[in-house]
Structures are given as structure tokens and as C-alpha cells.
ChimeraX commands (.cxc) that place a marker at each C-alpha (Angstrom):
marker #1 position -16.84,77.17,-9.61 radius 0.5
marker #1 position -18.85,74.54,-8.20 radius 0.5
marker #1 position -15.96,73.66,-5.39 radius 0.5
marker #1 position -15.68,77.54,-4.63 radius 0.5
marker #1 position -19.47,77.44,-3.55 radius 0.5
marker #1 position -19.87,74.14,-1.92 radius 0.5
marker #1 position -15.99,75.52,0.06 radius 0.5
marker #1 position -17.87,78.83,0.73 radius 0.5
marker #1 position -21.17,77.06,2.02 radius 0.5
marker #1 position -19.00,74.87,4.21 radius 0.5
marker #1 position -17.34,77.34,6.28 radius 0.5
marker #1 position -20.43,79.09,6.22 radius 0.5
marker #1 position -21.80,75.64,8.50 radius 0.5
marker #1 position -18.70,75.80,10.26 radius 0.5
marker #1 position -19.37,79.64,11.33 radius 0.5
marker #1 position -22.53,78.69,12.29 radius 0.5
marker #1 position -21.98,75.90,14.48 radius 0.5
marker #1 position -19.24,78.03,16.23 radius 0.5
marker #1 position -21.31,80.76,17.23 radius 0.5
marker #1 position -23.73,78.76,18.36 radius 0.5
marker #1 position -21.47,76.62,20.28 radius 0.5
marker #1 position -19.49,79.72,21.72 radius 0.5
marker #1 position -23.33,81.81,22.88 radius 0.5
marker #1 position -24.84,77.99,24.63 radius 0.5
marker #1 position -21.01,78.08,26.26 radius 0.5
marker #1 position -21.78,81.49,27.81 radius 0.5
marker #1 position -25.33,80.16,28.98 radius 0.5
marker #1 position -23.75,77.88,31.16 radius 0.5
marker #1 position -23.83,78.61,34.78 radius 0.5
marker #1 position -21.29,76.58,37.26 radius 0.5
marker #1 position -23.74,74.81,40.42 radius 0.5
marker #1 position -22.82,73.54,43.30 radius 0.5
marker #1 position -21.46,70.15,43.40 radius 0.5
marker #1 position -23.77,67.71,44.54 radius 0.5
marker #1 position -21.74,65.29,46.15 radius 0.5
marker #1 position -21.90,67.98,49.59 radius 0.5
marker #1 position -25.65,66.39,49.89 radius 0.5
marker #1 position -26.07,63.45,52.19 radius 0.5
marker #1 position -26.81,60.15,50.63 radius 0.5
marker #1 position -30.35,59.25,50.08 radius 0.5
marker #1 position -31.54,56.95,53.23 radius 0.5
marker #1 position -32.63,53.34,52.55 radius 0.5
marker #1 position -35.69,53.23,50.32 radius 0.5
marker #1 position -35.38,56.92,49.30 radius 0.5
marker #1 position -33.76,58.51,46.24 radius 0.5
marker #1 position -32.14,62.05,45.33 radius 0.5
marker #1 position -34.06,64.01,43.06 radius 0.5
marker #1 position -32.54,67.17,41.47 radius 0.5
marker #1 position -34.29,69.87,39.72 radius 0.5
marker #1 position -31.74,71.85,37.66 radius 0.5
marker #1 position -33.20,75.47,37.01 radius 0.5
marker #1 position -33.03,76.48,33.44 radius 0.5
marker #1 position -30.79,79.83,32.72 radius 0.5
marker #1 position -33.08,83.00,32.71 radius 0.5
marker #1 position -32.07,86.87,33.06 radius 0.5
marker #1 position -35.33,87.12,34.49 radius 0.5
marker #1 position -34.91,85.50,37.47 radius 0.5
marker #1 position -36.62,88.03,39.84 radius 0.5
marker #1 position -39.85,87.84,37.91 radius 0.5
marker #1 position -40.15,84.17,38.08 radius 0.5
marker #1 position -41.11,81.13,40.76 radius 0.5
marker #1 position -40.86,77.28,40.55 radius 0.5
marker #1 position -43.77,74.83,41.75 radius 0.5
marker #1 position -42.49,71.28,42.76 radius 0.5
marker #1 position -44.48,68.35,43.79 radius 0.5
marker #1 position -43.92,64.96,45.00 radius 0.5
marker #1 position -46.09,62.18,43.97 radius 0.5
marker #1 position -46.53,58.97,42.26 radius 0.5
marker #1 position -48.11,58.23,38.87 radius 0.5
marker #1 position -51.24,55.73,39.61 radius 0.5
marker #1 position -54.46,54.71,37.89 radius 0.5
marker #1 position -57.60,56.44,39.03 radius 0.5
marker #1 position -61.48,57.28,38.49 radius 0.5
marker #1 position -62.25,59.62,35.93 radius 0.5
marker #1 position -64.08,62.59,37.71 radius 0.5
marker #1 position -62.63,62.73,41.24 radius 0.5
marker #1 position -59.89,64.91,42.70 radius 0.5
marker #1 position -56.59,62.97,44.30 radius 0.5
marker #1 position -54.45,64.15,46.82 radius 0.5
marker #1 position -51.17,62.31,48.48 radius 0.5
marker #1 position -51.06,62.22,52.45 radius 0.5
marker #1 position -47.39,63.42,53.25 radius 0.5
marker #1 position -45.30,65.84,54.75 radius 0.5
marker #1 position -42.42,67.98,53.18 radius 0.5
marker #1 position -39.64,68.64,55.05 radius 0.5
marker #1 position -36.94,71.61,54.50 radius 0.5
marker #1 position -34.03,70.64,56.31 radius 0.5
marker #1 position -30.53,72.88,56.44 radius 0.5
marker #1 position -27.27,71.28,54.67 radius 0.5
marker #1 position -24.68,72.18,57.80 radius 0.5
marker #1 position -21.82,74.42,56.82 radius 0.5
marker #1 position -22.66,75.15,53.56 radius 0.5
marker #1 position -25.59,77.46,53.85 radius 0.5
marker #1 position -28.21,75.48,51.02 radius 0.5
marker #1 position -31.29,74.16,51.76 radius 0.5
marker #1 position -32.83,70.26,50.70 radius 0.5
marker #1 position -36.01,68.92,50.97 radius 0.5
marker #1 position -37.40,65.36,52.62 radius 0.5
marker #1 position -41.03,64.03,51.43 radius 0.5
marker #1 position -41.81,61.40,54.03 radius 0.5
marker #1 position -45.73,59.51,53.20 radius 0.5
marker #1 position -47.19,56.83,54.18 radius 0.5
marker #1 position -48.87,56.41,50.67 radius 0.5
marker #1 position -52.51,57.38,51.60 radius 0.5
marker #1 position -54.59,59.04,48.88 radius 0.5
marker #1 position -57.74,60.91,49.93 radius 0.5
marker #1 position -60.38,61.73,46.89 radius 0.5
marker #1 position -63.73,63.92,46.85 radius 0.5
marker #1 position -65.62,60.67,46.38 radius 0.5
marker #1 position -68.15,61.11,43.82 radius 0.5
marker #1 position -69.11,58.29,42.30 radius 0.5
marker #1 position -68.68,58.20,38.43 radius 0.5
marker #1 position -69.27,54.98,37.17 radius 0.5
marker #1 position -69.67,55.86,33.72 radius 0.5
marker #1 position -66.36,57.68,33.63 radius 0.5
marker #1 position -63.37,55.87,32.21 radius 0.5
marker #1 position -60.45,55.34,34.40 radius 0.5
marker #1 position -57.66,57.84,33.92 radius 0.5
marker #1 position -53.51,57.68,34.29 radius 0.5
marker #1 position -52.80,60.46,37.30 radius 0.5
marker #1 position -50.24,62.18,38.79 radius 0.5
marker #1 position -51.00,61.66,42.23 radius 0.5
marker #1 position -48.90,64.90,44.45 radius 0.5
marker #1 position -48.94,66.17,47.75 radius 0.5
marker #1 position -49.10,69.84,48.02 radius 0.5
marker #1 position -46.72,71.78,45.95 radius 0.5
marker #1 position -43.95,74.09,46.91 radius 0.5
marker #1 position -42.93,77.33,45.74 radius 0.5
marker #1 position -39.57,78.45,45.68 radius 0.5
marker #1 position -37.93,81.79,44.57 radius 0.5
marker #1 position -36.34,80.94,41.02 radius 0.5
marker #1 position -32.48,80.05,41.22 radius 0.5
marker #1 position -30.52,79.64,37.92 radius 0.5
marker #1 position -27.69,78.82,40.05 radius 0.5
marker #1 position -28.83,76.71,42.86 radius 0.5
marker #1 position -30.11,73.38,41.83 radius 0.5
marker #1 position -33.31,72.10,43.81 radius 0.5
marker #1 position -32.74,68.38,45.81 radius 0.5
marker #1 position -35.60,66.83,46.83 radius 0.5
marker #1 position -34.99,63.45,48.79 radius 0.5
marker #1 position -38.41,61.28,48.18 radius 0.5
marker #1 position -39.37,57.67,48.88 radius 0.5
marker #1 position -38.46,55.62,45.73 radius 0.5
marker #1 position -42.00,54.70,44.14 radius 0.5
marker #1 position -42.59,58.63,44.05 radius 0.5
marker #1 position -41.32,61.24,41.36 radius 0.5
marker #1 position -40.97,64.84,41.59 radius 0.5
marker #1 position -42.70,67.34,38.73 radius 0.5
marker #1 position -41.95,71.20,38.70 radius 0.5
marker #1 position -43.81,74.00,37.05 radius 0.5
marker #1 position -42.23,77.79,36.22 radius 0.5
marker #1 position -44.02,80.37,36.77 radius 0.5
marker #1 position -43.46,83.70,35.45 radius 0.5
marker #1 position -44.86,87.72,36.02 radius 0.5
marker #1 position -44.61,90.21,34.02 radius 0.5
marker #1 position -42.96,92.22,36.98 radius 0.5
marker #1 position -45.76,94.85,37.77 radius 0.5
marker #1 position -46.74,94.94,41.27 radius 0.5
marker #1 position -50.04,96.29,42.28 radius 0.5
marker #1 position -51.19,97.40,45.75 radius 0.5
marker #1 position -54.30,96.55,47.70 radius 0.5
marker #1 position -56.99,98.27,48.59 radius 0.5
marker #1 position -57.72,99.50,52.12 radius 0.5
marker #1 position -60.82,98.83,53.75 radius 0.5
marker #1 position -61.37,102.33,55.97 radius 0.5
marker #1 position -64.47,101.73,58.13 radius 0.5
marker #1 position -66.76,104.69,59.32 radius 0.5
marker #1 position -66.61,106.06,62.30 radius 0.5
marker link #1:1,2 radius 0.2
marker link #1:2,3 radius 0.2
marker link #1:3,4 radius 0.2
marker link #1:4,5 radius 0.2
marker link #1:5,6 radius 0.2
marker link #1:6,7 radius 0.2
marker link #1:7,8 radius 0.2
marker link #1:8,9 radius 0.2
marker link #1:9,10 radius 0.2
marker link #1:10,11 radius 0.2
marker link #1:11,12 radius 0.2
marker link #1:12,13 radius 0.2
marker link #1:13,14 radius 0.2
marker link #1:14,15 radius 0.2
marker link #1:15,16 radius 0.2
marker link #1:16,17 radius 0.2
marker link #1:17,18 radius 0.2
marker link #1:18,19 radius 0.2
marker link #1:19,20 radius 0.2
marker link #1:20,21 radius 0.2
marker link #1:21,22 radius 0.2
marker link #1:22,23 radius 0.2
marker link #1:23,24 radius 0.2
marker link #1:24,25 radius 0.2
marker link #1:25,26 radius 0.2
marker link #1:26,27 radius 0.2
marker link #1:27,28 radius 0.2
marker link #1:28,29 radius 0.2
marker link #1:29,30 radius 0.2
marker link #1:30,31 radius 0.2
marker link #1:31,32 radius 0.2
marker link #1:32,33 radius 0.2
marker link #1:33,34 radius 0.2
marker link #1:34,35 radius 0.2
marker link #1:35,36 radius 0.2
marker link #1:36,37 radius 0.2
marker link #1:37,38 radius 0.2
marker link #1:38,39 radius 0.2
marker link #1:39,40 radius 0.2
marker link #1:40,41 radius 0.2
marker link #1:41,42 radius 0.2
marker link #1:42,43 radius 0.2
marker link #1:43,44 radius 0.2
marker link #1:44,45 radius 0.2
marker link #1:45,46 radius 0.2
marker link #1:46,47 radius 0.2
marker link #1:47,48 radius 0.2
marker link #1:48,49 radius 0.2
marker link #1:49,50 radius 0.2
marker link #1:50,51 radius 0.2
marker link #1:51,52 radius 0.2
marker link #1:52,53 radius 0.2
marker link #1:53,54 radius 0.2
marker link #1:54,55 radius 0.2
marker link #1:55,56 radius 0.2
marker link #1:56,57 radius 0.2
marker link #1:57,58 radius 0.2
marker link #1:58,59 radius 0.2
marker link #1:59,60 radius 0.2
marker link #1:60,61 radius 0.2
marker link #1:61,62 radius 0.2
marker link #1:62,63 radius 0.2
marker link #1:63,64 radius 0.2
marker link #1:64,65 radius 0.2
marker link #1:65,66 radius 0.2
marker link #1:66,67 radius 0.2
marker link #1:67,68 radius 0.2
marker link #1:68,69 radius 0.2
marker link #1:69,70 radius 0.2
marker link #1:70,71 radius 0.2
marker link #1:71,72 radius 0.2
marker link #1:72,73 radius 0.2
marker link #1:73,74 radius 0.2
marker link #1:74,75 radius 0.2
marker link #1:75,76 radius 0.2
marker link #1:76,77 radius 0.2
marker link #1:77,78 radius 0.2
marker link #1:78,79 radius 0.2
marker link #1:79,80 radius 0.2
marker link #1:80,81 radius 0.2
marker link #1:81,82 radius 0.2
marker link #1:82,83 radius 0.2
marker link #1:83,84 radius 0.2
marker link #1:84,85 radius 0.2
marker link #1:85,86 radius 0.2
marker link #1:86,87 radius 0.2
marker link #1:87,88 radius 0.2
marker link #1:88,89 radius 0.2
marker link #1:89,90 radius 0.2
marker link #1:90,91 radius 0.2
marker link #1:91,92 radius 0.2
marker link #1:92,93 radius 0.2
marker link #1:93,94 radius 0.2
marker link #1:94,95 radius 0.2
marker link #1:95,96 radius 0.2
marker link #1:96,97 radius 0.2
marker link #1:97,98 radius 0.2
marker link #1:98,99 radius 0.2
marker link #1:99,100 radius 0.2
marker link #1:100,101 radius 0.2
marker link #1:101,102 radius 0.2
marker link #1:102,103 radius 0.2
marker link #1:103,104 radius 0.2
marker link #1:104,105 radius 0.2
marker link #1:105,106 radius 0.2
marker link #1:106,107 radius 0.2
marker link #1:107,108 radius 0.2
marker link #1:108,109 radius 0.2
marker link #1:109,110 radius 0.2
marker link #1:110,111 radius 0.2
marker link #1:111,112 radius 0.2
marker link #1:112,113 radius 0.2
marker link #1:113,114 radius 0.2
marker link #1:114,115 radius 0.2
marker link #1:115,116 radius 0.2
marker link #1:116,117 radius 0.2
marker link #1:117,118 radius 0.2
marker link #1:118,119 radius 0.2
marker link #1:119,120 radius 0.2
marker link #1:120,121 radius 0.2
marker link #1:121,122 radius 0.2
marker link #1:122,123 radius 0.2
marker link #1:123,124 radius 0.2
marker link #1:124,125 radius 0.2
marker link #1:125,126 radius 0.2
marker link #1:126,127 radius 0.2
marker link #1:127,128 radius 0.2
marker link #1:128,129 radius 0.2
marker link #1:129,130 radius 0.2
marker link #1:130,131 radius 0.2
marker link #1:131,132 radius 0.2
marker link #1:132,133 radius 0.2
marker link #1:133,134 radius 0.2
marker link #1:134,135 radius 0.2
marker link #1:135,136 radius 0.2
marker link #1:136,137 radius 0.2
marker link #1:137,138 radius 0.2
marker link #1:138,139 radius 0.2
marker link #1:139,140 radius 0.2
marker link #1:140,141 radius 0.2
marker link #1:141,142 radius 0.2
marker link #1:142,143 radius 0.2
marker link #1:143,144 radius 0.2
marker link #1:144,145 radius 0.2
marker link #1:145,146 radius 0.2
marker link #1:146,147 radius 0.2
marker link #1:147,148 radius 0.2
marker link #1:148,149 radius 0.2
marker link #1:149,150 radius 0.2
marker link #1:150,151 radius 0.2
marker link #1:151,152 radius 0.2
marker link #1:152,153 radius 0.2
marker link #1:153,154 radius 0.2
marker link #1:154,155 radius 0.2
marker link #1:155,156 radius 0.2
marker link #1:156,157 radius 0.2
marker link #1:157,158 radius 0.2
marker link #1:158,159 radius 0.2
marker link #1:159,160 radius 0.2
marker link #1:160,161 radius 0.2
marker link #1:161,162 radius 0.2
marker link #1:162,163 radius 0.2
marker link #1:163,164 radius 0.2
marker link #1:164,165 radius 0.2
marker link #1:165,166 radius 0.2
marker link #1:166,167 radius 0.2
marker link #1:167,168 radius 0.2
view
């Protein structure tokens, strides 16, 4: 009796790791191969930001920054000097993205001496992007610099604004 149950509770396992095998197989969604981007120039690297699956696509947005981990005051705000360029990939109809600096970080420069220096993410300013399941993100950026993403997401209702009638 004791075989019978631990034979029943196996293939009870082995249904269970099926299914869930066969419903993450139907989550996956074919991208474009990214060997049709350019090579990253000299000093720069290829950064990729693969969109997680969603049936909600319409109702959601990604944030991406570029920028640079770095140690920093503890009460001042840090921004990195740079530009972000959205360049065309010829013949195929996708978009990629350049970050070019020169490293410069401005701050609000308030002086906090009592404050304890902090670990930062250091970005230029983001970019938002219509949310893609199927079309992976590449960001080309200078090597000491990392990219970080955010999802957004709406419930879907839109509301309208109000109009401003002056008097006549």
C-alpha cells in the first residue's frame, strides 16, 4: 500500500511539473535576433532590455535610464550630463538607442556635512517607451555606465481635461 501512494504521489509531481512546463512554454514569445544590431563601438557596450510577457500591453510603459553607480553626499540631488540618441536600424524597421556623456554630474549643492555619504545611481534623464513584449529594447552606452528600467502600468481609464472658456 505504501508503494501505491508514494507511485500515485509521484506522477502526481510529474503532472505537475508538466503543466507547468507546457503553460511557461506558451509564455514564450520569439524576438528578433540580435545579431541584425551593429556592434558596440570602441569603449561602448550593448545593453538589452528584454520586456517581460504581459496581455496588458496597451495599458503599460517602460522608463529606462543610463547612468553609473557612484558614491555621493547624502542630501543632494545628482544628475548625469549626456545625450540620448534614437537612431534607425536600416532595412529592418527597429529602433536603438546611443547614450554619448562626457561624465559630468551636476548636484543642487546644499551642503550637508552631517549627512553620511550614500551609494547612488547616478542617470541622465529617463526615457519612456510604449511597452513591447516582443521587441527587445538595445541601448548602446559607454562601458562604465549601466542601464535600469522601470514598468509602469494604468489601470486603462482615460479621463479628459477641462476647458478653460474665457468671458467675453
Amino acid at each position: 500500500m505504501r508503494k501505491n501512494i508514494l507511485k500515485v504521489m509521484v506522477m502526481m509531481l510529474f503532472a505537475i511539473v508538466a503543466s507547468t512546463t507546457v503553460s511557461q512554454a506558451q509564455m514564450v514569445i520569439d524576438k528578433i535576433d540580435l545579431g541584425i544590431f551593429p556592434s558596440p563601438e570602441k569603449g561602448y557596450k550593448k545593453m538589452v532590455i528584454e520586456v517581460p510577457h504581459s496581455d496588458n500591453d496597451k495599458n503599460k510603459k517602460i522608463e529606462f535610464a543610463v547612468g553609473k553607480w557612484m558614491e555621493v553626499d547624502g542630501c543632494n540631488t545628482f544628475n548625469l550630463s549626456g545625450t540620448l540618441e534614437k537612431k534607425d536600424l536600416q532595412g529592418w524597421g527597429y529602433d536603438y538607442y546611443v547614450f554619448k556623456t562626457n561624465g559630468n554630474v551636476a548636484s543642487t549643492m546644499m551642503a550637508c556635512p552631517d549627512k553620511a555619504k550614500r551609494n547612488l545611481f547616478v542617470s541622465a534623464q529617463p526615457e519612456t517607451l510604449r511597452y513591447n513584449r516582443r521587441m527587445p529594447i538595445v541601448i548602446y552606452v559607454p562601458e562604465a555606465y549601466d542601464v535600469q528600467f522601470k514598468i509602469y502600468t494604468t489601470d486603462g481609464d482615460s479621463y479628459r481635461a477641462a476647458e478653460v472658456r474665457s468671458k467675453k
